[in-house]
C-alpha positions as CSV (number, residue, x, y, z in Angstrom):
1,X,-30.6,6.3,9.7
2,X,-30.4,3.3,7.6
3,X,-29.3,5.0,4.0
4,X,-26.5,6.8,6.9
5,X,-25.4,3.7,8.5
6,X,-24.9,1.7,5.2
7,X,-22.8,5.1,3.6
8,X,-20.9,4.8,6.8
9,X,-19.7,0.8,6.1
10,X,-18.9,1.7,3.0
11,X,-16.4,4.8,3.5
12,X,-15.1,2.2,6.5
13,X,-14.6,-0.8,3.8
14,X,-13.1,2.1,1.0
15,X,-10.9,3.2,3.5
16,X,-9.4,0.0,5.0
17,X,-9.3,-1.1,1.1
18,X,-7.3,2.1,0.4
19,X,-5.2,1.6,3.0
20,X,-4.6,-1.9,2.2
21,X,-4.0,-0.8,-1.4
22,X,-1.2,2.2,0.2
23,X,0.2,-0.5,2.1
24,X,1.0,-2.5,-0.5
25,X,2.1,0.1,-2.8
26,X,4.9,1.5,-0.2
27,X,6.1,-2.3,0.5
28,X,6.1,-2.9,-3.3
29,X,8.3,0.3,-3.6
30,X,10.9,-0.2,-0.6
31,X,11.2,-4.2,-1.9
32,X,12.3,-2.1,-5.4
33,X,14.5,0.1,-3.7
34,X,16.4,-2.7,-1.9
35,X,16.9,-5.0,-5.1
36,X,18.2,-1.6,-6.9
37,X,20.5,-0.8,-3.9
38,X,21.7,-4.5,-3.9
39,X,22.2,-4.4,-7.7
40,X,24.3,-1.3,-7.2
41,X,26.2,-2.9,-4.4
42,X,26.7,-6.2,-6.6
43,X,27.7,-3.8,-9.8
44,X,30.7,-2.0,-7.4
45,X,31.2,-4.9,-5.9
């Protein structure tokens, strides 16, 4: 049970970290998309 329970915390802390990791990731990419659309907007601007 023991060797179980301590695989078990760490898939839990690899997946929060993952998902921590994703979250950042997708924020990092829809910041870049908004400076490049505001870039674009500035350039036709």
């Amino acid at each position: 049970m023991c060797p179980l329970n301590g695989l078990g915390n760490i898939l839990g802390l690899y997946t929060s970290a993952c998902s921590d990791v994703m979250r950042d990731v997708l924020h990092y990419f829809l910041i870049h998309d908004m400076t490049i659309e505001e870039k674009h907007k500035q350039i036709v601007v």
